[in-house]
N, C-alpha and C positions, 0 to 999 in steps of 0.2 A: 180606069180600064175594066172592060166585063172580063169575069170568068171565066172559061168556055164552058160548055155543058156538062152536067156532073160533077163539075169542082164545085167548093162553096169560095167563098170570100173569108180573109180572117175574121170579120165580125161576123159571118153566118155558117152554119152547120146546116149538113143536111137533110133538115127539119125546116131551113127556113128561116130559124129565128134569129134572132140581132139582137144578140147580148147586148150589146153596148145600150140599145135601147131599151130594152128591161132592166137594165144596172139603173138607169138615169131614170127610168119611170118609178122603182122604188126608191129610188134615193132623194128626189125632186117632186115628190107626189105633194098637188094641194095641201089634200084634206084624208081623211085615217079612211071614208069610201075609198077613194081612186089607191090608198096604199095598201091596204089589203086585197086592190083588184090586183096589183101588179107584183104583190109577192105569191098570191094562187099563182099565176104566170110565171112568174120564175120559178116555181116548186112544180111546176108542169113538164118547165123545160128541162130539169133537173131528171124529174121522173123518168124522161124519155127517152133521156142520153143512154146510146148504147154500152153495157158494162162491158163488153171487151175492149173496151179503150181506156187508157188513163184517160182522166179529167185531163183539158188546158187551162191555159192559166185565164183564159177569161170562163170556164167553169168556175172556177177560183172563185173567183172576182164574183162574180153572179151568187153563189154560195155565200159570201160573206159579207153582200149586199141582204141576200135572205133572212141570214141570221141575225144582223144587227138592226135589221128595222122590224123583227118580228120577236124581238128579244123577252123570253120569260113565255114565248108559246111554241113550246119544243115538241108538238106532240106532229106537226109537219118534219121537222126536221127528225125525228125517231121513226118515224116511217122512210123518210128517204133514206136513213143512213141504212134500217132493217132492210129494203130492200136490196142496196147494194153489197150487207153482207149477206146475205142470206143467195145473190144469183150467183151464178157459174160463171167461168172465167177470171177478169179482172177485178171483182170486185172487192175483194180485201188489198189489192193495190191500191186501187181506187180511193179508199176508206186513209191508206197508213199514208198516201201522200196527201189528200186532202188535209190531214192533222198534223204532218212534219212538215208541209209547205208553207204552213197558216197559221200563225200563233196567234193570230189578234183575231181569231173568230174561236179561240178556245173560252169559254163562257163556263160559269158554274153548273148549268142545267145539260149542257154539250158535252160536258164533263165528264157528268152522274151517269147520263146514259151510257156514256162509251163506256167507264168502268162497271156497268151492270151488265159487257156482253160484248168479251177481248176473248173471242174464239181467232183473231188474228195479233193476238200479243201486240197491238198495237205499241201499248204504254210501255213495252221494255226498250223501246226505242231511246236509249239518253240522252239524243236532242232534246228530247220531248220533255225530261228531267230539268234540265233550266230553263223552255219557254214557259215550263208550270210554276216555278221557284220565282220567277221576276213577273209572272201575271197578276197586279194587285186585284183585277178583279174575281179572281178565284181564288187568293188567298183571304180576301176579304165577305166571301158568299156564306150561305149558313151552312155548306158542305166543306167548309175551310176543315175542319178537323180531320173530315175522312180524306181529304186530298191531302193534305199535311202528311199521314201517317202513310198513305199509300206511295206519297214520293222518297218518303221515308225507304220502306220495303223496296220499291224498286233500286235505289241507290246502294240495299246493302245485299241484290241478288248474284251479282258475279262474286263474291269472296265469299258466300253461303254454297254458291256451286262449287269453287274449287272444293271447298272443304268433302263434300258429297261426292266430290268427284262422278258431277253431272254436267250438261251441257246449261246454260242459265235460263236458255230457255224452255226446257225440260222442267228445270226446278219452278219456274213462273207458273207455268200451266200446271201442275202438281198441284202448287198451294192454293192456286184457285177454286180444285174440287172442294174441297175442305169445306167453303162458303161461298157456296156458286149463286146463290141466286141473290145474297146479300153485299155484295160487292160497291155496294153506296152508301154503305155506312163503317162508320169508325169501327166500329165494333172489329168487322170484317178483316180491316187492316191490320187492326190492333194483333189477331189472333195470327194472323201470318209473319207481324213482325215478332209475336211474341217466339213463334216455333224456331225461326230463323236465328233470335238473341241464343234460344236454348239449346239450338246445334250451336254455336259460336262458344257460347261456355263451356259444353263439355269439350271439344276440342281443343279448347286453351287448357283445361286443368294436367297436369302432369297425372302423365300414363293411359291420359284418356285422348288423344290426339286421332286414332280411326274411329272412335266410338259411332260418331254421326253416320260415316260412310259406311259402316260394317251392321248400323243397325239397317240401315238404306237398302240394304245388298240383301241382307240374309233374313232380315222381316218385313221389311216393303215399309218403313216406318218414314213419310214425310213430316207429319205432323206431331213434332216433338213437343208445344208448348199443351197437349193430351196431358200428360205423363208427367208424374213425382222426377226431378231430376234425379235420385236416390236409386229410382228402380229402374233407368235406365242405363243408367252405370253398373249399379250390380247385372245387371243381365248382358253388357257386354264384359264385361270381366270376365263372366262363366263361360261365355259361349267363348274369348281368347284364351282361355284354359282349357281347352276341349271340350267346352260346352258339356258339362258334369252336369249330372242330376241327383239330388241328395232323397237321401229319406225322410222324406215330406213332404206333404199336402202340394199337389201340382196349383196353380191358377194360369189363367188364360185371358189376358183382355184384346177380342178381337173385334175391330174399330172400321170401319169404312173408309174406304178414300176418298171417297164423293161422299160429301154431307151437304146438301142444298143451305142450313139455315148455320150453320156452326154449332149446332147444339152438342157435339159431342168435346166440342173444348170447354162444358160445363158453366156458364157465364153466370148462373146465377150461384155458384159455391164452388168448393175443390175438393169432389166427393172421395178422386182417386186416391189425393195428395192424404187425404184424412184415414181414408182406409190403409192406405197401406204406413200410414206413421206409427198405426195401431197397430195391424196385422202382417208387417212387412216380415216381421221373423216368423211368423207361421204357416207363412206360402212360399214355395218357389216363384217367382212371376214370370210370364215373359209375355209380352205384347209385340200383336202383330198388326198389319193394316192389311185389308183383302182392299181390292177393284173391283171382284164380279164374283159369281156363283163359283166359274172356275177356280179362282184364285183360293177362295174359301176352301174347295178341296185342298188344292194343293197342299195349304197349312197343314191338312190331316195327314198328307202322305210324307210330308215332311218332321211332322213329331213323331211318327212310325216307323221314319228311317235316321232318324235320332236314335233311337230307340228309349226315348224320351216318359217317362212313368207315365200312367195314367190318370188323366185329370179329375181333381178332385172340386175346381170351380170354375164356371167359365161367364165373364164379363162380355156381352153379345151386343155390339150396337148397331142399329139397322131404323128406316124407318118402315110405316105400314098405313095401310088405308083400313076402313071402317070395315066389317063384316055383314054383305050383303049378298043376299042370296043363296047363302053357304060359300059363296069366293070370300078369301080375304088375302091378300100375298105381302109378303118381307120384301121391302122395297131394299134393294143392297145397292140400287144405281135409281135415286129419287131424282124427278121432276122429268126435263124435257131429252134425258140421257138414260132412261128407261128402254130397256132390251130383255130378251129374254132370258139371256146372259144375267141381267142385272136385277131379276126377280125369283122368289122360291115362293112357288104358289101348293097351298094345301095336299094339292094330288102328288107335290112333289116331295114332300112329307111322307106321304103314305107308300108310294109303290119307287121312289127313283133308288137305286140300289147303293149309289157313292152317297148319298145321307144317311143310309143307311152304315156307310162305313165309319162316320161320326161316334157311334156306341161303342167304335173300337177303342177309343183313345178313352172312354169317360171311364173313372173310377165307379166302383159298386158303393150308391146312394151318393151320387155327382149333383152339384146343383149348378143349372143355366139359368143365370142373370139376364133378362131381357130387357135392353134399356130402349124402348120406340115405344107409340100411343099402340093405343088400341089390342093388342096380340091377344093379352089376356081375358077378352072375350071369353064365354061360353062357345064353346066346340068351335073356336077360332085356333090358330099358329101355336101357340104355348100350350096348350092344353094337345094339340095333335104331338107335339112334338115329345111333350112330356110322356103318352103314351109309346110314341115309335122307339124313343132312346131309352125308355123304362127306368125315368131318373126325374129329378126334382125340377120344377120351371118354375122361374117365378116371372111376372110379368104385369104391367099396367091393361088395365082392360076400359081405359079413357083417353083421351085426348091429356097430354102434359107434355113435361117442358123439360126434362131427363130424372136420373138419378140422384136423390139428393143424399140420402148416405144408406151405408151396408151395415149390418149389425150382422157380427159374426161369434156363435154361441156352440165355440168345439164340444164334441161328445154327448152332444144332446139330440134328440129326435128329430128336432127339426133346427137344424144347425145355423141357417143363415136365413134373414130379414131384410126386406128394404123398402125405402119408403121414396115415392116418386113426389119431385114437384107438381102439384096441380097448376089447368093450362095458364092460373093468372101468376105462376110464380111466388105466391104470396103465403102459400099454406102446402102440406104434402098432406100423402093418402100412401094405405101401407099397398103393399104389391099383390095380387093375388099368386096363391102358391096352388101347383097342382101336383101330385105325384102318381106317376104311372098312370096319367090322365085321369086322375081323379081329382076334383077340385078338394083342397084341404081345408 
């Protein structure tokens, strides 16, 4: 029976085309000519389906005809999936039924992609959790470790959220900042299960049961596997005893939320874990995690309304671009999450007035730790900065790979040292120091 006009038929859309027969022409193709004509074809058709509609099930079908006869050349299929999240409307339905409808088109390279770019949290879906657990072909790819560890993480995110007393999927996209662009390798995973284990211990240890959710609330801290389990404990103890401050050398480690590569969970050493085993009774600590340039104030206006001593060191991690043209800016929200919000550029050093409210909080002869490439430049960030706050900077003025350790030398002129990993991770280089913008 015809259609009337303007209908299609279930084998056709209206485009025309007749899935059934592009399933059969890539599936039934001679020769690898005729099968590469007829997967363009179906990556065509694919392209052109309107994204306010969900996919049917012979979208489906045509999809996973695509993918299995074009197995190991994902760079068609990362394009279409890009597209479809990247347009307006449906298309992260599109995307989370395509992969909760379809487990036998989940592939190890199908995988990598999706977890290098879950701006629709697809993966917290726990269907999704045992189609990945029983797929031996992903558990058996060369990405088996970082799928291993990431199914890991997803399985132990709703009893991390209770504890936090967050929504799960609040906490999912959280940890994701951390290591957003590295999201396909173990590593990545590693460092998200590690934070999650490390809220789960402190809350089990007696007396330590809000610790997670009270550092969560009152320092913005998601990223616990950062941080000495020692000096997260002591700093919620103080702050449940009315956040007392003693007579002693204040410190400050203030961390980003968004880290594109995971460098500040320190992967090649445990710079913090070492500093502070040494120097934990000679600083007060407390660590905070900013979002954005705002958020970074805030911290000011809230040790002020503490009435919190004035700091005597401050642990600063950010990244930065090269020094060109006389621009160079503190990248506080790196890669494709870059806002104005999420940048402090030179001019904003010199003349913005809330940076200016920074020099309220520092002790007389404070040192700023800068842990990012480049800053330490000549008449770059550290050197402006060291001028504006009229206090110590120290900072890498190359391309490296974080902070490898602090040497701290009380009642001397020049109190504190450090030495940055160089970018091959193999060797360090000492920091350059500046004081009241004077290179030292």
């Amino acid at each position: 029976m015809q259609s009337e006009p303007g209908q299609s038929t279930h084998t056709e859309d209206i485009y025309g085309t007749n899935k059934i027969v592009l399933i059969h022409n890539i599936e039934r193709a001679p020769d690898e000519a005729s099968r590469q004509a007829a997967i363009a074809s179906g990556l065509a058709h694919l392209n052109s389906l309107n994204v306010n509609r969900v996919w049917s099930d012979q979208d489906l079908e045509l999809f996973r005809a695509v993918l299995k006869a074009d197995k190991g050349h994902t760079l068609h299929i990362s394009s279409l999936l890009q597209s479809l999240q990247g347009s307006a409307g449906r298309g992260g339905e599109n995307l989370r039924h395509l992969v909760t409808n379809s487990s036998p088109i989940l592939n190890a390279p199908l995988f990598s992609y999706m977890i290098s770019d879950l701006s629709y949290g697809i993966l917290a879906d726990h269907d999704l959790v045992g189609k990945i657990n029983s797929n031996p072909e992903l558990l058996a790819s060369e990405k088996s470790e970082a799928i291993k560890t990431c199914v890991n993480a997803l399985i132990g995110i709703p009893a991390i959220a209770t504890i936090l007393n967050v929504k799960p999927a609040k906490l999912f996209a959280s940890l994701l900042l951390g290591v957003a662009d590295i999201l396909n390798t173990d590593y990545a995973w590693k460092c998200i299960e590690n934070s999650m284990n490390l809220a789960r211990a402190l809350s089990g240890r007696e007396g330590l049961r809000d610790c997670p959710k009270t550092l969560l609330k009152n320092f913005g801290i998601y990223d616990f596997a950062r941080y000495p389990f020692n000096m997260l404990e002591r700093q919620y103890k103080n702050f449940a005893d009315g956040n007392k401050f003693f007579d002693m050398p204040q410190a400050l480690t203030l961390y980003p939320r968004v880290d594109h590569n995971g460098s500040f969970y320190h992967p090649l050493g445990r710079m913090l874990d070492e500093f502070y085993s040494i120097h934990g009774g000679d600083f007060q600590f407390q660590a905070f995690e900013y979002l954005d340039k705002i958020s970074l104030y805030k911290i000011v206006q809230q040790r002020k309304k503490w009435n919190a001593p004035r700091t005597d060191l401050i642990l600063f991690g950010a990244h930065a671009g090269e020094l060109k043209e006389g621009e160079q800016k503190i990248q506080l929200v790196p890669g494709k999450r870059m806002e104005k919000k999420g940048e402090v550029r030179l001019q904003d050093i010199v003349y913005d007035e809330r940076f200016e409210h920074l020099k309220s909080i520092l002790a007389p002869n404070a040192t700023i730790i800068i842990e990012s490439c480049y800053l330490g430049v000549e008449n770059g960030a550290a050197q402006k900065i060291s001028r504006a706050l009229a206090c110590r900077v120290i900072a890498s003025d190359r391309l490296n790979v974080g902070v490898e350790s602090i040497f701290y030398f009380p009642n001397t002129s020049r109190p504190v040292a450090v030495n940055y990993w160089n970018e091959t991770g193999r060797g360090t280089e000492r920091g350059v120091e500046y004081i009241n913008g004077e290179r030292v």
